[in-house]
N, C-alpha and C positions, 0 to 999 in steps of 0.2 A: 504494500500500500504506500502509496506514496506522500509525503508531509502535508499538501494541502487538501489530499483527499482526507485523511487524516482527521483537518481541522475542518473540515467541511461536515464530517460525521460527528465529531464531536458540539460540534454548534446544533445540530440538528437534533442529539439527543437531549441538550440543553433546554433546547424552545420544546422539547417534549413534556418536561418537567412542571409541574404545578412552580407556580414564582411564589417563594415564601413570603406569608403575610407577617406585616409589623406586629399587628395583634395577635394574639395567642387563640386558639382555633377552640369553639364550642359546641363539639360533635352534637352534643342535644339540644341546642337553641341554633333556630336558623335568626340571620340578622334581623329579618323585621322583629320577629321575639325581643331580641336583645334591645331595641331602637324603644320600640315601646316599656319596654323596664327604663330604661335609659331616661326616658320622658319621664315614668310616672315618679321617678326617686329623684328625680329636678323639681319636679311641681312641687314635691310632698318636702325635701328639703327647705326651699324658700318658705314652706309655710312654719314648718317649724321653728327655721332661724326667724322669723318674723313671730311668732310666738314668744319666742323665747325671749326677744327682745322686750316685746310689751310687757310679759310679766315682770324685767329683771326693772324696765320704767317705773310701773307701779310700786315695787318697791322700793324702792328709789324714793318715790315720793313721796310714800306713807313716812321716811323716815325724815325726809325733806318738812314734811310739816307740821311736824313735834316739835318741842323746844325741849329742853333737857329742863326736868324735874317737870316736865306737862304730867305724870301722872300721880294721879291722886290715889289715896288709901282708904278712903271713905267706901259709903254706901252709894255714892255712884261715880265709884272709881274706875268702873270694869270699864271703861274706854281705852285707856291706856294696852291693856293687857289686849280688848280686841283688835288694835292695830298693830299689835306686836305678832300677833297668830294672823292674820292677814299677810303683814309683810312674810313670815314665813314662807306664807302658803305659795304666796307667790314665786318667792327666791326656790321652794323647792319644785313648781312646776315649770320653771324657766330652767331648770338642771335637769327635769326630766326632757324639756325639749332641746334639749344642746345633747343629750346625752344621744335623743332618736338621731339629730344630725350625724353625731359621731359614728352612728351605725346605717346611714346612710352613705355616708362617704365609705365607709368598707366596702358596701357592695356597689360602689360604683368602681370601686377599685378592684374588685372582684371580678368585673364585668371584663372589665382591660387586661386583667393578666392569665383570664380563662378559667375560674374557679369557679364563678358564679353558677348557685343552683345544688352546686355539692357541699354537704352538710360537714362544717368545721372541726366537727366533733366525731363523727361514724365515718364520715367521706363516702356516705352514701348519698345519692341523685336527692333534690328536694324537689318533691309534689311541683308542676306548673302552676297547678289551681294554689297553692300555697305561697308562690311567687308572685302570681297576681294579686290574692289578695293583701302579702306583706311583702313587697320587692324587697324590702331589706333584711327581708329571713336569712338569718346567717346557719339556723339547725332547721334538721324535721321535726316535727312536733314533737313524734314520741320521746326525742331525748331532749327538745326543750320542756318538756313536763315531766324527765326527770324517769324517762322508760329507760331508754338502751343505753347510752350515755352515760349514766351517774350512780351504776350500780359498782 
């Protein structure tokens, strides 16, 4: 054989080859799947971090418009103490919404590096209907409630 026949066969087995992709390939999710998880953990992100923002505001405020020794120890003191349980509430539902962000961005990063769908903990497939209705399902039920997983 001669050098450019050669190189002429080897080009040709070349452009035979699948061209590898940048992203990491998701034998059980075709792209539109993946496109619309992609969408609905964008929409559900911004709401969260938008959540999270209002509650962390509120409280903010509640403590913004106190004055130090505002509360009383009387018989109708319980103001104080209700806006102290308020602000809580607050502060702790603005942690619960930063927290869902945080496990948002996992599974968008899950999405990118080809995981998504397989369960963190088994590394078994997770449910479709499980990923629609919580695209940022990082387990399957069973061993998120504590079945196969945590024994």
């Amino acid at each position: 054989m001669t050098a450019s026949k050669a190189r002429s066969t080897a080009k040709a087995s070349k452009a035979s080859r699948p061209a590898k992709s940048a992203k990491a390939a998701h034998p059980r999710f075709d792209e539109s799947f993946l496109d619309e998880m992609r969408r609905k953990l964008l929409k559900e992100r911004a709401k969260y971090l938008h959540s999270a923002e209002e509650y962390q505001a509120e409280a903010e405020s509640l403590l913004a418009t106190r004055e130090p020794g505002d509360v009383q120890f009387d018989e109708e003191g319980g103001e104080g103490a209700t806006v102290a349980v308020e602000r809580e509430r607050d502060l702790a539902l603005s942690s619960q919404a930063r927290y869902t962000v945080g496990q948002i961005d996992a599974a968008l990063e899950r999405i990118e590096d080809g995981t998504f769908g397989t369960c963190v903990t088994s590394g078994a497939p997770i449910p479709k209907a499980r990923l629609r209705a919580i695209p940022w399902a990082a387990e399957r039920v069973e061993v998120k409630a504590g079945g196969l997983g945590r024994r």
